[in-house]
C-alpha positions as CSV (number, residue, x, y, z in Angstrom):
1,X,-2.5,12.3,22.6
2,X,-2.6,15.1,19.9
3,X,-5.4,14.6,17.8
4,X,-4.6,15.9,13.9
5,X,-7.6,17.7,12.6
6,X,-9.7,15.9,9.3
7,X,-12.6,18.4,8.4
8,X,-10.2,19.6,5.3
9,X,-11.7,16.1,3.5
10,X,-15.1,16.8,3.4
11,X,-18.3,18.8,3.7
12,X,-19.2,19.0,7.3
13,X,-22.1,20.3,6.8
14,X,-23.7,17.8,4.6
15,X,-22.9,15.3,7.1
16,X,-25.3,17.1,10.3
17,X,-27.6,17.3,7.7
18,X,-27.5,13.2,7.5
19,X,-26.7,12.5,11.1
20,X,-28.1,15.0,13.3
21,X,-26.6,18.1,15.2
22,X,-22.7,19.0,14.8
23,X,-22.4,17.8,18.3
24,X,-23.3,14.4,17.3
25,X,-20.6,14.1,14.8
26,X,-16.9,12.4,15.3
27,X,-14.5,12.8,13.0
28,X,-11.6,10.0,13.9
29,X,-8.8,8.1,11.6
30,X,-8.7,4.2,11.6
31,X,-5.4,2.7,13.6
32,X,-6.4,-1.1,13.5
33,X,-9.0,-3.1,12.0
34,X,-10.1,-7.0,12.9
35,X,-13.2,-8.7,11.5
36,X,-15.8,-5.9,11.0
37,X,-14.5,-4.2,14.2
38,X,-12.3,-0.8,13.9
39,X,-10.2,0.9,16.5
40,X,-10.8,4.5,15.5
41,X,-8.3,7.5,17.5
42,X,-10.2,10.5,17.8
43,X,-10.9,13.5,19.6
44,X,-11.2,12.7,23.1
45,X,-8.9,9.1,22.6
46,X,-9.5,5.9,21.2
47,X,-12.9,3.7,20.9
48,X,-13.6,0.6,19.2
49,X,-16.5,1.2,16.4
50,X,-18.6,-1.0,14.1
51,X,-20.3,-0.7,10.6
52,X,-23.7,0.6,10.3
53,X,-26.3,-1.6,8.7
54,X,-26.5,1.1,6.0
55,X,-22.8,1.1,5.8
56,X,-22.6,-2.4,5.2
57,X,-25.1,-2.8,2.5
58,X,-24.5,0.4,0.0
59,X,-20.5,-1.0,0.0
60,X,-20.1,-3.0,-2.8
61,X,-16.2,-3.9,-2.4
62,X,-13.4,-4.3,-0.7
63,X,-12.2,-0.7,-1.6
64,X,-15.2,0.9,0.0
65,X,-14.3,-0.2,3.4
66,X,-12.6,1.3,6.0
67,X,-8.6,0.4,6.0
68,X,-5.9,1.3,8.6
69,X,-5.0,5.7,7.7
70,X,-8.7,6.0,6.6
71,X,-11.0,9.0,8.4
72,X,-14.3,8.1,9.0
73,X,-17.4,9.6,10.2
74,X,-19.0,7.8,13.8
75,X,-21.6,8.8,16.0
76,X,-22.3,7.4,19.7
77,X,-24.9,5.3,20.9
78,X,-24.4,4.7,24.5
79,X,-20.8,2.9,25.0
80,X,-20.8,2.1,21.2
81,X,-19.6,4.2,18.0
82,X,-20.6,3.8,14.8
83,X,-19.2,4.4,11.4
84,X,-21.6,5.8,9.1
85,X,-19.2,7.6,6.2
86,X,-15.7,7.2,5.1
87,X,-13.9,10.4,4.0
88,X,-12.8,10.8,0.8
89,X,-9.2,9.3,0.2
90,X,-6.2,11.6,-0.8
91,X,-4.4,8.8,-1.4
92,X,-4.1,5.2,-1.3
93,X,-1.8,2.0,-1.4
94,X,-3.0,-0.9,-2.9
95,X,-2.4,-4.3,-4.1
96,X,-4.4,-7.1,-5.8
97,X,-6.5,-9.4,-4.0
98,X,-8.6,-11.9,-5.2
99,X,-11.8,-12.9,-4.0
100,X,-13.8,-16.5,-4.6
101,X,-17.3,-16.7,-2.8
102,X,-16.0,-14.6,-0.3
103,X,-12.5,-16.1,0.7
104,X,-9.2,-14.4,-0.3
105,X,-6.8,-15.6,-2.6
106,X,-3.6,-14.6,-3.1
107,X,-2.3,-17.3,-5.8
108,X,-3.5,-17.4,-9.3
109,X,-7.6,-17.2,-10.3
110,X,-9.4,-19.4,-10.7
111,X,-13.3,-19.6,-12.6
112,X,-15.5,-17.1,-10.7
113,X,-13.3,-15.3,-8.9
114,X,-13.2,-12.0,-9.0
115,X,-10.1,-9.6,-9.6
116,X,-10.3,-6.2,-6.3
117,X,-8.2,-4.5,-4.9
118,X,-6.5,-4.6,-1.2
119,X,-6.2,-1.2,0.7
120,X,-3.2,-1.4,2.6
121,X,-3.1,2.0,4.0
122,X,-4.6,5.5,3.1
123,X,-3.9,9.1,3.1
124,X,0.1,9.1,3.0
125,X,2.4,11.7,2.8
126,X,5.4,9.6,2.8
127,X,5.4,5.5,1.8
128,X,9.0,4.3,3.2
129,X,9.9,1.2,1.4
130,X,12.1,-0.6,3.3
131,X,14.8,-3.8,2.1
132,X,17.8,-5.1,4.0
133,X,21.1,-4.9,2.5
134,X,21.6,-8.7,3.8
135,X,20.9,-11.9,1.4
136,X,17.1,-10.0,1.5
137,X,18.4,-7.4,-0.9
138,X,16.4,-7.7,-4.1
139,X,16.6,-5.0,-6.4
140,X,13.3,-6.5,-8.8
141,X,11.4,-6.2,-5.6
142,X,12.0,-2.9,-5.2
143,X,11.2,-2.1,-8.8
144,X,7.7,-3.9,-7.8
145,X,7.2,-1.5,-4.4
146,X,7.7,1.3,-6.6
147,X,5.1,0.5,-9.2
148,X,2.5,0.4,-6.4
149,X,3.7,3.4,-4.5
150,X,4.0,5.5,-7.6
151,X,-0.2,3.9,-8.4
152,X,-0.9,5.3,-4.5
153,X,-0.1,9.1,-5.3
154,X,1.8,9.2,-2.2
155,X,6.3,9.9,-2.0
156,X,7.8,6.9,-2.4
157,X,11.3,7.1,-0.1
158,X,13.6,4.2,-0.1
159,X,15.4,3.1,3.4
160,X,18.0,0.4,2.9
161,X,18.2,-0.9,6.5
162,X,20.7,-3.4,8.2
163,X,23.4,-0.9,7.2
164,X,26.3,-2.5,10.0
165,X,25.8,-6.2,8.3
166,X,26.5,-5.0,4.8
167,X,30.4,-5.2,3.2
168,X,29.4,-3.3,0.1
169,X,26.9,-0.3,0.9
170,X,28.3,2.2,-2.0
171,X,27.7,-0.7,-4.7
172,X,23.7,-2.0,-3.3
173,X,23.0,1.8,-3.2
174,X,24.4,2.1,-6.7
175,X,22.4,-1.0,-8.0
176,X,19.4,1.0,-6.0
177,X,19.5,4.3,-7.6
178,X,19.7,3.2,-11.2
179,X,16.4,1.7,-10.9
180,X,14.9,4.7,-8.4
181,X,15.4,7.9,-10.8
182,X,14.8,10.3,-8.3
183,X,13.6,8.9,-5.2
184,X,15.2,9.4,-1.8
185,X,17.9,6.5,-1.0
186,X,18.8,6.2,2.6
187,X,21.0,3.3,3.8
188,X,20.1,3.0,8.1
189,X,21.3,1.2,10.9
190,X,18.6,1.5,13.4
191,X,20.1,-0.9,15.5
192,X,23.4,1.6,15.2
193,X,21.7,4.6,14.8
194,X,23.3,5.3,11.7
195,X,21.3,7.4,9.5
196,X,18.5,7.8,11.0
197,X,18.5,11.5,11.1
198,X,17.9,11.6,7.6
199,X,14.7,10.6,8.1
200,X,13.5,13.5,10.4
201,X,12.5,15.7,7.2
202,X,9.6,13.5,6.5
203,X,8.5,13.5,10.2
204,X,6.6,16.1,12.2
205,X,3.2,16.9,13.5
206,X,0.5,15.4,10.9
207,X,2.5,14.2,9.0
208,X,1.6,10.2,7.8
209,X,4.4,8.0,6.8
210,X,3.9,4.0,5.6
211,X,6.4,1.4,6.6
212,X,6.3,-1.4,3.9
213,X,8.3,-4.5,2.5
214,X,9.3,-8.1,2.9
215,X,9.1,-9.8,6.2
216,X,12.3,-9.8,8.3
217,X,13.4,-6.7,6.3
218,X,13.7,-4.3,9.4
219,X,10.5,-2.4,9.3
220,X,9.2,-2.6,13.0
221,X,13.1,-2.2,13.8
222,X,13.0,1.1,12.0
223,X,9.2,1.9,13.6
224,X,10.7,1.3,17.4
225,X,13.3,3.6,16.9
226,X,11.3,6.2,15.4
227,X,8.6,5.9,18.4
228,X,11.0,6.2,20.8
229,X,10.2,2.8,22.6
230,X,9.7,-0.6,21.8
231,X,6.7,-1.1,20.6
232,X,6.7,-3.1,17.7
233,X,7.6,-7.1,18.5
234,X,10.9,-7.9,16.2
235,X,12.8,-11.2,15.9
236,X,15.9,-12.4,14.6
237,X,16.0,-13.4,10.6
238,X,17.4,-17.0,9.8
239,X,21.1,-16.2,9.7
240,X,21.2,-19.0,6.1
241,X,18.5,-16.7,3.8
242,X,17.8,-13.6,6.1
243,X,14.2,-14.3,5.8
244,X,12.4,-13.1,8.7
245,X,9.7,-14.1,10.7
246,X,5.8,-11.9,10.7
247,X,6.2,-9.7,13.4
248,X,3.4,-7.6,12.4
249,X,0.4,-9.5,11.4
250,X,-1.7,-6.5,11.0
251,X,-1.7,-3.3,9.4
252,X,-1.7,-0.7,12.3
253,X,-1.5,3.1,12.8
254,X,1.0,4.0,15.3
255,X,1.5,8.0,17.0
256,X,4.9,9.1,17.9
257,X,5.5,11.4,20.3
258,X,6.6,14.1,17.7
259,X,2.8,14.0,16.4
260,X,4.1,11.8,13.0
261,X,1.4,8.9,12.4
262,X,3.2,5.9,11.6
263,X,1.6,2.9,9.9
264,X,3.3,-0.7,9.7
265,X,2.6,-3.1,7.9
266,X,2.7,-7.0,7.5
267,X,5.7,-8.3,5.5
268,X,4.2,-8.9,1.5
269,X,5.4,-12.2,0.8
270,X,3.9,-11.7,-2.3
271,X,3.3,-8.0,-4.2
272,X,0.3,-8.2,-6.2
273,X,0.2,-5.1,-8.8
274,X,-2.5,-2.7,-8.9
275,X,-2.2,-0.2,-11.6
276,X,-2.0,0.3,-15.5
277,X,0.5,0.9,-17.9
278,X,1.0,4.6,-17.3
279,X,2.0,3.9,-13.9
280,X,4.7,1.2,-14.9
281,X,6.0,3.6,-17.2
282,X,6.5,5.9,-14.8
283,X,8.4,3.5,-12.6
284,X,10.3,1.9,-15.6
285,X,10.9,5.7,-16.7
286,X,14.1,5.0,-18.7
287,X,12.1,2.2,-20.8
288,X,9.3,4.2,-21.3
289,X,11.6,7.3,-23.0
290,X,13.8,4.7,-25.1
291,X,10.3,3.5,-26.6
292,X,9.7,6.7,-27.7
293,X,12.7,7.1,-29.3
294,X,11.9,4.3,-31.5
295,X,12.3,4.7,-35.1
296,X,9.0,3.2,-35.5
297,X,5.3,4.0,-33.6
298,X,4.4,0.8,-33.8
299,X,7.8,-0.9,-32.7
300,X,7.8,-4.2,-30.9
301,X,11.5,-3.9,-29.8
302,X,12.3,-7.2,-31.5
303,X,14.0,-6.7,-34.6
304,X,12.8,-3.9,-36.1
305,X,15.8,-1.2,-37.6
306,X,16.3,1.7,-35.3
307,X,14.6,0.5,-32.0
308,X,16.2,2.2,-29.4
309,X,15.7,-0.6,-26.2
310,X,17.4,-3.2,-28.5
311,X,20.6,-0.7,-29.1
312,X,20.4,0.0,-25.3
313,X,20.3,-3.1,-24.7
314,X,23.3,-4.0,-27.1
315,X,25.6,-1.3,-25.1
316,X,24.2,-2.3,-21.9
317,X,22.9,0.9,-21.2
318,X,19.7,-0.5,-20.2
319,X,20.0,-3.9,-18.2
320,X,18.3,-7.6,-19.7
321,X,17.4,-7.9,-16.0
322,X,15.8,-4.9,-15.8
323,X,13.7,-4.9,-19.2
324,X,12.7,-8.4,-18.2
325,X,11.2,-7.3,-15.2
326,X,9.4,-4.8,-16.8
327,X,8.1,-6.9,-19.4
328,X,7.2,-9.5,-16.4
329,X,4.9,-6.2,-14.9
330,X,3.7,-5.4,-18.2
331,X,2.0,-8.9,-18.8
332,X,0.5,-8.8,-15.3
333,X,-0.6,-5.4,-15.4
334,X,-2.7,-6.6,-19.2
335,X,-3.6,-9.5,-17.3
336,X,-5.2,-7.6,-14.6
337,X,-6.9,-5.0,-17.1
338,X,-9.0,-7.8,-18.8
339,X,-9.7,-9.5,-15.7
340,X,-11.8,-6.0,-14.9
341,X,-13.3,-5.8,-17.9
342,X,-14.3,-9.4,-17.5
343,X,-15.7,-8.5,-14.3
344,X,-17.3,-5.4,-15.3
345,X,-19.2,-7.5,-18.1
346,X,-20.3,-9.6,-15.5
347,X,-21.7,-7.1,-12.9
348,X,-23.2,-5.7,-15.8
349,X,-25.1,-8.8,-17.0
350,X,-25.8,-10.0,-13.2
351,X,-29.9,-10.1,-13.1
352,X,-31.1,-7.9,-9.7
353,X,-31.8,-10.5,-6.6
354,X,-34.7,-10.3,-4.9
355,X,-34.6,-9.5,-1.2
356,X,-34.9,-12.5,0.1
357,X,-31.9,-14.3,-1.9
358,X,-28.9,-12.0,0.1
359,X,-27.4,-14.6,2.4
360,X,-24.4,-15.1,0.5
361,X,-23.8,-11.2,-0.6
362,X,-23.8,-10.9,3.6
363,X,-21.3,-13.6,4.2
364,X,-19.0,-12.9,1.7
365,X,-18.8,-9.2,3.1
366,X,-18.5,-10.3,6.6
367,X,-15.5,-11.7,5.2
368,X,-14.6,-8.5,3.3
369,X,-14.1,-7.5,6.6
C-alpha cells in the first residue's frame, strides 16, 4: 500500500522537540473513526490509535478532533499508538451539528444547546457531489451541497449518476448547470460504465476526492467502480420514491489501486449549513451580482424602483424557486451567526470549574467522539 507523504503540513521539528527523537514520530492520515478509537494508515500499514489524555483535555470541540482525511501525529507504546497532534487542515467539509449535554441533535435547538460544527471529511482536493437523475433528483439540494463545499475550500464537481434510468438527461443537466456556474457536470452510469472516464482527471497518486449526497443516490456504486472491486455494500432504492437505504454508516477513507484516496460518506438525510453570507453568495453567484446592480445600497428587493432581482424576476431571468431557496439559506445562515455569538457570550461569561467538578466536560467529550 503506497503511503502519500504528510510532512508538507507542519513543522517536524517542533514536534521531536515535544515527543522525543524523529524515530519516535508517525505521521499517518485517519481512514475510520468509532467511539474515541481511530484507524490511522500509515507508513508501515494500518494500526488502530487512541487519544492521549493531553489530547483529550486541551480539545475544546468537536472541530478539534480527529475526522476521517485528517493527519495526525502518533507515537508507539508497545502494541498501542497514540495520537498526540492533529496537523493543520488545508481544508475542510462541514455541517452543523448541535450538541445538548453531550448528545447530538440534528433537529431544531432547543435551551442550552450549543450550535458546532461536524467535520465530515478533511484535506480534499476534489468533493464529488453526487444526485441520481431518478425521482432523487433535486436540484435545491444541490444548491445546498454547493454552499458547504464552496465553505470547505475544496473543488466542488458534480456527478449525476443513474445515467441508463433517466429519459431526459440533456434537460436535468440543463436544470443542473444553471444553478452550478462553473462547476464540472458529469452525468455516469457506473453500473453501464458510461462516463466514468471523465472522472479520471481528478484521480491519481495523492490525490483526495470526497463522495457525498443523499442516501440511495449512487455513491458507493460510483466508489466500487472506481476501486476496482466491490467494496462498498450497495442496495437497491424503493422503485415508488428512489430513496435508498444507508449503505455507508460511517465516514471512511478508502485507497485505490491508482494511489487516489477515496472517502465515502453516509447519505445526509438532512444538510445542515455551516458558513456565512459570503459563502452563499458565492454559491447563489447570479443573486449576489443582481443585488449589486440595484439602484439602491440599501435595497430590500421588495418594491423599491430600480431593483434589479425584482426585474429578473419579472422576465424570469432569475427563477422564484431559486431566489426562494436562497432566501431559505440566508435565514439559516443569520440564524446560525447569532446562535455563535450567543454561544460565544456564554463561554465568555462561564465562571472557571474547579478540578474536581469535570465529570460532565469528560462525558460529554467521550461522546464528542
Amino acid at each position: 500500500m503506497k503511503y502519500i507523504e504528510a510532512y508538507q503540513y507542519f513543522d517536524k521539528s517542533e514536534i521531536i522537540k515535544t515527543l522525543g527523537s524523529e524515530e519516535s514520530v508517525i505521521v499517518g492520515r485517519v481512514t475510520n473513526k468509532n467511539r474515541g478509537v481511530f484507524h490511522v494508515l500509515h507508513e508501515l500499514g494500518t494500526d488502530v490509535a487512541t487519544l492521549s489524555g493531553k489530547y483529550i483535555h486541551e480539545a475544546l470541540y468537536h472541530v478539534d478532533y480527529p475526522a476521517v482525511g485528517d493527519w495526525v501525529v502518533m507515537t508507539r507504546n508497545g502494541e498501542s499508538f497514540i495520537i498526540h497532534k492533529l496537523v493543520t487542515r488545508k481544508n475542510a467539509f462541514v455541517r452543523r451539528q448541535k450538541v445538548v449535554g453531550g448528545r447530538k441533535i440534528m433537529n431544531d435547538l432547543i435551551v442550552g444547546g450549543t450550535t458546532q460544527e461536524q467535520v465530515l471529511a478533511a484535506n480534499l482536493d476534489t468533493v464529488f457531489i453526487v444526485t441520481g437523475l431518478d425521482k432523487n433528483f433535486n436540484p435545491k439540494r444541490i444548491e445546498r451541497y454547493l454552499t458547504l463545499a464552496y465553505n470547505s475550500g475544496a473543488n466542488p464537481v458534480l456527478i449525476l449518476s443513474k445515467l441508463d434510468l433517466c429519459d431526459d438527461v440533456a434537460e436535468k443537466v440543463a436544470q443542473v448547470e444553471d444553478i452550478a456556474f462553473g462547476v464540472p457536470v458529469h452525468p455516469v452510469s457506473a453500473i453501464e460504465a458510461i462516463g466514468m472516464e471523465d472522472l479520471k482527471p481528478y484521480l491519481g497518486v495523492g490525490k483526495t476526492v470526497c463522495f457525498l449526497g443523499s442516501s440511495g443516490v449512487g455513491k458507493s456504486t460510483v466508489t466500487n467502480y472506481l476501486l476496482g472491486e466491490m467494496i462498498q455494500e450497495t442496495k437497491e432504492t424503493s422503485d415508488g420514491s428512489s430513496k435508498g437505504r444507508h449503505t455507508t454508516t460511517t465516514a471512511q477513507l478508502l485507497m485505490a489501486t491508482d494511489g487516489t484516496m477515496i472517502i465515502d460518506t453516509p447519505g445526509l438525510r438532512e444538510i445542515q449549513l455551516w458558513c456565512d453570507e459570503d459563502t452563499l453568495d458565492t454559491s447563489f453567484d447570479d443573486i449576489a451580482k443582481l443585488m449589486e446592480s440595484c439602484q439602491f445600497k440599501n435595497c430590500t428587493h421588495h418594491r423599491e424602483p430600480g431593483c434589479a432581482v425584482v426585474a429578473a424576476l419579472e422576465t424570469g431571468e432569475l427563477s422564484k424557486s431559486r431566489y426562494d431557496n436562497y432566501l431559505k439559506m440566508l435565514r439559516e445562515v443569520k440564524y446560525l451567526e447569532m446562535r455563535k455569538r450567543e454561544a460565544d457570550k456564554k463561554l465568555n461569561k462561564r465562571p472557571k470549574q474547579k478540578k474536581s467538578r469535570h465529570t460532565d466536560k469528560q462525558k460529554m467529550k467521550s461522546e464528542m467522539l
